[in-house]
N, C-alpha and C positions, 0 to 999 in steps of 0.2 A: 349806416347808409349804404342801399346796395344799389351801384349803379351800373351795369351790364357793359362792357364798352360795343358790342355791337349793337348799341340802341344811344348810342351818344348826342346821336342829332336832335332827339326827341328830348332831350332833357338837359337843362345851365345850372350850373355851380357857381353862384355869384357870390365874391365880398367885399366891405371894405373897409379899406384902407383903417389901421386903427386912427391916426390924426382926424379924415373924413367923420368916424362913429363918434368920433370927440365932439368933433364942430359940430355935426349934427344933436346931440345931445344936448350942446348947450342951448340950441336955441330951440328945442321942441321942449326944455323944460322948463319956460317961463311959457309956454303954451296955454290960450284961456280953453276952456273947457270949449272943444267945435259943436257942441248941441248946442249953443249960445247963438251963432251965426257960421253957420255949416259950410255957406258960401267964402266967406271972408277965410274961415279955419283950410279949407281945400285952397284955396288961394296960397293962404301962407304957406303951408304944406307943401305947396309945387315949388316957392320960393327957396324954402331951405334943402328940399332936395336936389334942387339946380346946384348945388355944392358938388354933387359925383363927379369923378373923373369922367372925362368927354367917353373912353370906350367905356365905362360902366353904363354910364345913365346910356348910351345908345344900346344897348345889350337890353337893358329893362325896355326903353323904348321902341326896339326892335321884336321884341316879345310880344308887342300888342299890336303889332302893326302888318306884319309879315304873314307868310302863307307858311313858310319856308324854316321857321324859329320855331324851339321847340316846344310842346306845349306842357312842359312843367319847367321852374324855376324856383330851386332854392337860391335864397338870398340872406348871406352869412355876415357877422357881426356887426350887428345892427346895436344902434342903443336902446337902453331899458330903462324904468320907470326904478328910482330908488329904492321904494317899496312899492309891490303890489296888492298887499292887504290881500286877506281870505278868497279862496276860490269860489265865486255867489256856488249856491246850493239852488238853486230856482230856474237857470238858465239867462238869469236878468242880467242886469247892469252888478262889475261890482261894486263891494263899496270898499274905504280905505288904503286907494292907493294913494302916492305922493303925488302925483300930477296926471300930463296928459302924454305921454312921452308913447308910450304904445298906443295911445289911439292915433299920434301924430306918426306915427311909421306906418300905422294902415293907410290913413290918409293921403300921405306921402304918396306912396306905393301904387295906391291906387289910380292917385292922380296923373299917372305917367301914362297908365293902361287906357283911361278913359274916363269916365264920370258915375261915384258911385252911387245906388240909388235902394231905396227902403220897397218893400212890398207889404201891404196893413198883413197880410197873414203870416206873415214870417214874420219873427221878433217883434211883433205889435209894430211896424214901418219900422223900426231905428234902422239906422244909417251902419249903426256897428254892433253887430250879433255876437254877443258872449255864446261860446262855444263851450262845454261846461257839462260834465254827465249828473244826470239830476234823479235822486231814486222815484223809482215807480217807471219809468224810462228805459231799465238797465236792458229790455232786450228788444226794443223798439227800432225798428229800422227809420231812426230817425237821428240827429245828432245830439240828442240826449243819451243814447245807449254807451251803454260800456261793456255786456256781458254778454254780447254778440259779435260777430263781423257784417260790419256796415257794408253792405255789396257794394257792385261797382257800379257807381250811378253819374249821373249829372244832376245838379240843382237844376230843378226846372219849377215852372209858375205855372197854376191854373188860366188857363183862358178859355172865356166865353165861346170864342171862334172855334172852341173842340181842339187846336192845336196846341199842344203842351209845349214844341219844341222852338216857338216863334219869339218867345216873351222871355225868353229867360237870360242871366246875364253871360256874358260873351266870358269874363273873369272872374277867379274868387282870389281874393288872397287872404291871405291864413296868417297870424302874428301870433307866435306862442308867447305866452307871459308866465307859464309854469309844466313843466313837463311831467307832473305827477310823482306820489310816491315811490312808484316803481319803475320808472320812465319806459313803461314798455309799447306805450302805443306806437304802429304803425300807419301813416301813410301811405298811401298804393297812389301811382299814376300811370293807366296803361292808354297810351296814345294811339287812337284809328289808324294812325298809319303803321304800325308795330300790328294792330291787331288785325289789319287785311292781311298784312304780308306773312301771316301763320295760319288764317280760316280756312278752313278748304275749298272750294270754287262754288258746291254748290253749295254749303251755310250762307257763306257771302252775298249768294244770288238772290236769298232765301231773306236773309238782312238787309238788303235792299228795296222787298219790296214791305205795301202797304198791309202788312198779316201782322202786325201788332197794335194794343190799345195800350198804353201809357196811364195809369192811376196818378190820378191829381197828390201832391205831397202830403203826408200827414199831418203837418199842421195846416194844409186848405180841408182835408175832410175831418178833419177834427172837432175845427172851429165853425165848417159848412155844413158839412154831410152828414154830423152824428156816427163819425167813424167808416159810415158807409164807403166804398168805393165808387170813385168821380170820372170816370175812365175817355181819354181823350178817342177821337176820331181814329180811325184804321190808319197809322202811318208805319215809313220804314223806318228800321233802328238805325241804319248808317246810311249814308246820302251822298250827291258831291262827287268832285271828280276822281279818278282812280286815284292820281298824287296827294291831294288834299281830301281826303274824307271827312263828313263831320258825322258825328256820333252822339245820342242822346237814348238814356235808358233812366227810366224812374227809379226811385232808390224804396218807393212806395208800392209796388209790382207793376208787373209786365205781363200783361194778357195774348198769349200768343191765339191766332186765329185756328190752329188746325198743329195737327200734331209733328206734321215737318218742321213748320217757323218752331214750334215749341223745342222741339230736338235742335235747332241752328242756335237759340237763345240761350240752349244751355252750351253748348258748344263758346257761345261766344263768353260767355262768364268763364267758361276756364281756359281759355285763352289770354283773355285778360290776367288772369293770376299768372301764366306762365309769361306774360313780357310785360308786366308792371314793374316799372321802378318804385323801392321803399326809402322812405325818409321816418325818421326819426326825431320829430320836432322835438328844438330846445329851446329858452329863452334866449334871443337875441338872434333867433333867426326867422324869416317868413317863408312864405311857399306860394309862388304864383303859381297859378293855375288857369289853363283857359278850357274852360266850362264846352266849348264847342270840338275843339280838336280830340280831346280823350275823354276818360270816367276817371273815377277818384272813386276809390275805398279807405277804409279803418280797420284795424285789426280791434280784434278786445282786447281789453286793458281792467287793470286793477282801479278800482274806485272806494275809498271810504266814506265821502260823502260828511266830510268834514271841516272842511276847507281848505285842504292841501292838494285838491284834486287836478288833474291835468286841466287846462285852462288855455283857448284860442279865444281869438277875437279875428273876425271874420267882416270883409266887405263883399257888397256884390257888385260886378261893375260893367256898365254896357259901352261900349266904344263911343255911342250917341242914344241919346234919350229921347230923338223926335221921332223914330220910327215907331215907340211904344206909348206917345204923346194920348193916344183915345183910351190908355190907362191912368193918369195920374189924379191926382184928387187935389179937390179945388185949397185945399188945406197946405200944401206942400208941394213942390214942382220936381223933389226930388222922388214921391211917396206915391206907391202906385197899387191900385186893388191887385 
């Protein structure tokens, strides 16, 4: 894990307590399966996480709350699922683990940040996205790949209204449940505010304004478009006030409008490599992340596609669900086009 100390602010090293990852374990492993009643499961979730030491859990819940907190979070010795059984090979749900012990630490987790919520194109709605490289995928800018570097993007959602950057969730968090054979995958989090205060004045100015078109994610033109690109309305890449920037870049391309914004775009991807912090997911640890403050990349990683392969599970989470209320489907209040 390499974490820069003059970028400190921007990034938590959180753990706990081994007696806490005790208590917590024991009661996430009588856990019933949360796709049964998702509501009651997050409920309980938030219960046994009330367990944290008061300056922990306000750490976490200062994470999602603040302007000012930084926007990546590791969060170290957490409990584990006895067995995890096979790494799916599909991207799906796995199968053969002992319980629900890792889905109840995303849930958890989540639950501190805000409320988590499905999109039908992303992981068919589920609530918890198996993270998982799947062949035929391996060089896909998508989270199936392994034999590329995943750029530095934000999870974002197609919307109607042509804005890519409105609908998407505020957090992700990340629960490793196997770090793979070779444990070499990397994590990247480079935070807007790390990456204004290295751009040069006119990229910046350039990232500001409306000279880019955003392509809908891969799995929305996949499943929409027939692969075609789905390209949002002319917006800027970074936004927001000089201290708090927010920042959104599609992980699916970025249509720069004219060869200046093009030249600042690229500029800003290698910026981001040069003030990214890397993490190194293992089991028993998770990775908040907040989807608005920075970008997130992946390095490539070894895959055999046998079922011992690197393995996340993945929430998406919005502070509040009513702002995105004229998306959700009459099926599901959590589940949204």
């Amino acid at each position: 894990m390499t974490v820069p100390g003059k970028r400190d602010a921007t990034f938590a090293d959180l753990a706990l307590p081994d007696a806490v990852r005790e208590a917590i374990g024991r009661e996430l492993r009588v856990l019933p399966d949360p796709g049964a009643d998702i509501d009651r499961a997050t409920a309980r979730c938030h219960q046994v996480f009330a367990m944290l030491p008061l300056d922990l859990l306000r750490s976490v819940l200062d994470f999602g709350r603040h302007n000012d907190t930084p926007g990546v979070a590791l969060v170290r010795n957490l409990p584990v699922d006895a067995q995890t059984g096979p790494t799916p090979l599909d991207g799906g749900p796995g199968r053969g683990k002992s319980g629900f012990v890792s889905e109840g630490v995303l849930l958890g987790l989540s639950g501190l940040l805000g409320e988590p919520l499905g999109v039908l194109t992303e992981k068919a709605g589920r609530l918890i996205h198996d993270v998982v490289p799947v062949a035929g995928g391996e060089r896909t800018q998508t989270n199936q790949s392994s034999a590329v570097f995943l750029n530095f993007h934000s999870d974002i959602t197609y919307d109607a209204t042509g804005r890519y950057d409105l609908a998407n969730p505020d957090f992700l968090v990340l629960n490793c449940l196997r770090s793979g054979p070779f444990g070499d995958a990397v994590t990247y989090y480079a935070d807007a505010r790390d990456i204004c205060g290295q751009l040069p004045p006119d990229a910046l100015e350039l990232l500001r304004g409306p000279y880019f078109r955003l392509n809908a994610p891969g799995s929305y033109t996949r499943s929409a478009a027939g692969g075609a690109e789905v390209l949002s309305e002319p917006v800027p890449i970074i936004r927001g006030a000089e201290a708090h920037p927010e920042i959104t870049v599609s992980a699916n391309g970025v249509r720069a409008l004219n060869r200046e914004a093009g030249a600042a775009f690229e500029r800003l991807q290698e910026t981001c490599r040069e003030v990214a912090h890397a993490v190194r997911l293992e089991p028993g640890q998770a990775l908040l992340v907040n989807n608005r403050k920075g970008v997130h990349a992946r390095s490539r990683f070894g895959a055999r596609h046998d079922g011992r392969d690197r393995w996340l599970q993945r929430t998406y989470v919005r502070r509040s669900l009513w702002d995105i209320r004229y998306r959700v489907t009459p099926q599901d209040r959590r589940v949204h086009f």
